[in-house]
C-alpha positions in Angstrom: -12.2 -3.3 8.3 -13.6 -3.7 4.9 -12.2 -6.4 2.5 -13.5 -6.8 -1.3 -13.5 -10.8 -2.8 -13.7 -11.4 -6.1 -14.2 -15.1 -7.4 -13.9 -15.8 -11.0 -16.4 -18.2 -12.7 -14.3 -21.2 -12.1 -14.0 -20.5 -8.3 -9.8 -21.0 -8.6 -8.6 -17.2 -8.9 -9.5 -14.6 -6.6 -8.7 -10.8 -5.9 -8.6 -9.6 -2.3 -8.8 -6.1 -1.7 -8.9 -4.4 2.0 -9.8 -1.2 3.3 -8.2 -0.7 6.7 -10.1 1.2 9.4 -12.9 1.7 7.0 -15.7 3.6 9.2 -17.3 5.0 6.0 -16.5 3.7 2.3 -17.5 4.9 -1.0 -16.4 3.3 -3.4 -17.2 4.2 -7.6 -16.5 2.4 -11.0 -13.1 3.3 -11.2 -12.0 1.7 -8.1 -14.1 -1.3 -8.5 -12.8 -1.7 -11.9 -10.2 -4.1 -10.9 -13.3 -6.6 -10.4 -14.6 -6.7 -13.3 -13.4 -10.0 -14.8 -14.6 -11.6 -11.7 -18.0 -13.0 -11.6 -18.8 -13.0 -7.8 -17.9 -9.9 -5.6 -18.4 -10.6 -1.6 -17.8 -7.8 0.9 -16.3 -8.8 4.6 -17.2 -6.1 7.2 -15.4 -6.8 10.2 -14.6 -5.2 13.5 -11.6 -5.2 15.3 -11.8 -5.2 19.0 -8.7 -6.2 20.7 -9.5 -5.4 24.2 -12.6 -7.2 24.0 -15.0 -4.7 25.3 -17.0 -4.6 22.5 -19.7 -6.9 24.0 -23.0 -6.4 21.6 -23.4 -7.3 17.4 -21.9 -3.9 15.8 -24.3 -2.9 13.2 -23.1 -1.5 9.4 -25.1 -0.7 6.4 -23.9 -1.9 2.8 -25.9 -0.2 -0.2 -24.9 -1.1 -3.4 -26.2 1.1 -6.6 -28.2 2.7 -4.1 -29.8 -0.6 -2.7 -29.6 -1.2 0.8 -27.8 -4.9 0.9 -29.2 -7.6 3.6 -27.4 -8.1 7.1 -25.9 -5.5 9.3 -28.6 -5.0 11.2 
């Protein structure tokens, strides 16, 4: 699962997006446009693994404007 946080300036509104059984994401302007008037954007890459046999770190890639972000690895 992916989920999108944006945090105004003043840290008291936010705007919570998620993408549901997201194995690959691409997201452009137009559908990060919702963002905009929010000064900090945080991505939360998560797994779900309800039967709990997923027993090692699950590694993702996030590249933003064709930057490879840190973590993941």
């Amino acid at each position: 699962m992916v989920r999108l946080v944006g945090i105004d300036a003043k840290g008291k509104n936010v705007l919570v997006r998620s993408f549901d059984n997201a194995t690959s994401l691409n997201l452009g302007a137009a559908d990060l446009k919702a963002f905009a008037a929010y000064k900090t954007l945080i991505a939360v890459v998560s797994v779900d693994d309800l039967t709990g046999a997923q027993k090692a770190y699950v590694p993702y890639a996030l590249t933003v404007n064709g930057q490879l972000q840190p973590g993941g690895a």
